[in-house]
C-alpha positions as CSV (number, residue, x, y, z in Angstrom):
1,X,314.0,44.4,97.9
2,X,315.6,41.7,100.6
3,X,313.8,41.0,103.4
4,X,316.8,42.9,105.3
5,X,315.6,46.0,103.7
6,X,312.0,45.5,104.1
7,X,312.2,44.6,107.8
8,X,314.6,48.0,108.1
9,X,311.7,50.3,106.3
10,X,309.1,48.8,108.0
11,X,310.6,49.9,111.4
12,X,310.6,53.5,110.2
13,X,307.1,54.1,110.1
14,X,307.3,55.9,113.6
15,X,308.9,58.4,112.2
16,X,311.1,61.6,112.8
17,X,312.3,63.8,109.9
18,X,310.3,65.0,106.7
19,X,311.3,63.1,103.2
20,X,311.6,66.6,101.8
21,X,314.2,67.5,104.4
22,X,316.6,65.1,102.8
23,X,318.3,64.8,99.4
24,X,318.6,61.5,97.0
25,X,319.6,59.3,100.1
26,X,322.2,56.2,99.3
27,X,321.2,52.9,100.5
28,X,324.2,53.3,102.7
29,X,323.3,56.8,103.9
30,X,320.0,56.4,106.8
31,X,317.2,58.8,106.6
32,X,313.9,59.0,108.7
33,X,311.1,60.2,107.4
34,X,307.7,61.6,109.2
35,X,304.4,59.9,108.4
36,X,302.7,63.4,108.6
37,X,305.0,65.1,106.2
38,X,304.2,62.1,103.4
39,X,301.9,62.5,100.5
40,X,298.2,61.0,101.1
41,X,296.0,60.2,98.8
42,X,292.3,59.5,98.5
43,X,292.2,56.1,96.2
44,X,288.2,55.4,96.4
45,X,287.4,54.1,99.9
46,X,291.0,53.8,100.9
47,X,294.2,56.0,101.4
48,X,297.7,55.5,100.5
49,X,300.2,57.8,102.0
50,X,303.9,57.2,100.3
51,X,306.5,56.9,102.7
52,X,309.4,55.7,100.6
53,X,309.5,57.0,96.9
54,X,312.2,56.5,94.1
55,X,313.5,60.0,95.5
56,X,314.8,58.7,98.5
57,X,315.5,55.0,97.6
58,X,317.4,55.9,94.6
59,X,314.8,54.2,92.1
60,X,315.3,51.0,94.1
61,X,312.1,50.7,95.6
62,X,308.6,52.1,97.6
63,X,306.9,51.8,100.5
64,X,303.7,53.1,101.6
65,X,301.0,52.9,104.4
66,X,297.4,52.0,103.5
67,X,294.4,52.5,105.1
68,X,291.4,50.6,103.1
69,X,287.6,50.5,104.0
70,X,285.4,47.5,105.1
71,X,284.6,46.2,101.7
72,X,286.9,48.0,99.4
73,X,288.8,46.0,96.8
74,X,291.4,46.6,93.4
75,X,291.0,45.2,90.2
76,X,293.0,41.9,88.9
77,X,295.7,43.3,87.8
78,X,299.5,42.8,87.3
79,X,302.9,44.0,87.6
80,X,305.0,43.1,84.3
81,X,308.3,44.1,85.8
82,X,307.7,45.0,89.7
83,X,307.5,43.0,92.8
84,X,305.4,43.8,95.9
85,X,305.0,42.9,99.5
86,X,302.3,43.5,101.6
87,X,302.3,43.3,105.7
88,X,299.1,43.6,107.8
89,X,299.5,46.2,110.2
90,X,295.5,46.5,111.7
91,X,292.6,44.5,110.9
92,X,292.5,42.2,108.3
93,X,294.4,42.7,105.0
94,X,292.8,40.1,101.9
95,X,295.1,39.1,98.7
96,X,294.0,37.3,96.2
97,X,297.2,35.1,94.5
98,X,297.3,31.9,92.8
99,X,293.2,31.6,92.2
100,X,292.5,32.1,95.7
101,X,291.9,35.0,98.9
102,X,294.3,35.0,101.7
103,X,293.4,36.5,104.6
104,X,296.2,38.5,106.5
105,X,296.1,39.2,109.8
106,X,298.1,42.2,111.6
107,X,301.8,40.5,111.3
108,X,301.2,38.2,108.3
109,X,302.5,39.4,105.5
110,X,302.3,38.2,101.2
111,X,304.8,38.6,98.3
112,X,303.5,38.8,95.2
113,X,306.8,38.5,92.3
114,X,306.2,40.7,88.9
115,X,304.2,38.4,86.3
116,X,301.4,37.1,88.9
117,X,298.3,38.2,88.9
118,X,296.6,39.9,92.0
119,X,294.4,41.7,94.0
120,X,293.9,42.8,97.3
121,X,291.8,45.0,100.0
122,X,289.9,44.4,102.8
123,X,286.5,41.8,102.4
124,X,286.0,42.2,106.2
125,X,283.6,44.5,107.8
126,X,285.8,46.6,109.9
127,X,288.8,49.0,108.4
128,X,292.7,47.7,107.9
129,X,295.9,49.1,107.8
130,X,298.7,47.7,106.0
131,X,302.0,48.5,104.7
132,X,303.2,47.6,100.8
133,X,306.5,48.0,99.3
134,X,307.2,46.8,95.6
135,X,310.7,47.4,94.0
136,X,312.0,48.9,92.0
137,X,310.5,52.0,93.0
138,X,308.6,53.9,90.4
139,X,304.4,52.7,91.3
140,X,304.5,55.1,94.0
141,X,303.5,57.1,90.8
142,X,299.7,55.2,90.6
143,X,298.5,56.6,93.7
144,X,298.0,60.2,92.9
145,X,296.6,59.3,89.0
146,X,294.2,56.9,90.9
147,X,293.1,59.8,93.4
148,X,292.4,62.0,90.1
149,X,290.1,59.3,88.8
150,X,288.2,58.8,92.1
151,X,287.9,62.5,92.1
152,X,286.3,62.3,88.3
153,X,284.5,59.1,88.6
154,X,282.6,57.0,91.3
155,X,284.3,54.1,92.8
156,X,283.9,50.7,91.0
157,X,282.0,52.5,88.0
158,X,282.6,51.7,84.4
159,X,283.7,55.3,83.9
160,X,286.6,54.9,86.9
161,X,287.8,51.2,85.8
162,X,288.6,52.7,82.0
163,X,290.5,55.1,83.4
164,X,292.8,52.8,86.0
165,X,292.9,50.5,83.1
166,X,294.4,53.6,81.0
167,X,296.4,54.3,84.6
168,X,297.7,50.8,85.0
169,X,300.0,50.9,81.6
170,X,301.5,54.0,82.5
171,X,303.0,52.0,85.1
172,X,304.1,48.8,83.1
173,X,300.8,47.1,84.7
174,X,298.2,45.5,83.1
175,X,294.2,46.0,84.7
176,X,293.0,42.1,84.1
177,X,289.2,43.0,85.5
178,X,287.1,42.9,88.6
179,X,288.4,41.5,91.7
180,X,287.4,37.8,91.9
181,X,284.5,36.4,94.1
């Protein structure tokens, strides 16, 4: 995904129409979708509702809005063959790249290229908001296997990180272990 296209998907989050309402859309053909009418999903002291999904981007790439608790955190993991960005929207956003946290404010924003290792949340004490997109499309997928493991397992239990390590190859990713200090 250009920077173009990121900027452009972004500025739908307002939104107007349902994703359902339209068919496999071109990147030349627009389409609004409405936050309400997007899947949510209950990821373990955070929620990811999927905006943009392979469906309407063609297979091209995702985009979603996340809301994560004070404190919550992913694994180390990474993407083998997918690139994501992140972009603060409320709050603080943390991402942890190249052996270090970075915190992101509301307007900063991270991209993390397939093959690097990462992790990222929120280590402040208040909630954040933040949107991520990663292309090509097809992680969108995680989100609702990761809400059927929180449902099964506690958060951060040995029990739930064997699972999203299971999870994480389904989706050519690779769970590396906790997130760092």
């Amino acid at each position: 995904m250009n920077r173009r296209d990121f900027v452009r998907a972004s500025v739908a989050l307002p939104l107007v129409a349902s994703a359902q309402d339209f068919p496999a859309a071109t990147p030349r053909k627009p389409y609004v979708v409405l936050a309400e009418s997007c899947p949510v999903y209950q990821i373990g002291g955070a929620e990811a509702r999927i905006l943009v999904g392979g469906d309407l981007s063609r297979g091209e790439w995702w985009l979603g809005s996340f809301r994560s608790d004070a404190g919550r955190l992913t694994s180390l993991h990474v993407h083998h063959s997918a690139d994501e960005q992140f972009y603060g929207v409320e709050g603080v956003m943390s991402v942890w790249v190249e052996g270090q946290w970075h915190e992101l404010p509301a307007g900063a924003c991270a991209v993390v290229p397939s093959g690097i290792p990462h992790a990222l949340g929120n280590r402040s004490k208040h909630p954040a908001r933040y949107i991520v997109s990663g292309n090509p499309a097809g992680f969108e997928h995680f989100f609702p296997d990761i809400e059927i493991a929180a449902k099964k397992f506690p958060y951060g239990s040995s029990e739930f990180f064997a699972e999203v390590k299971k999870i994480y190859l389904k989706y050519d990713s690779e769970l590396l272990g906790p997130a760092p200090e």
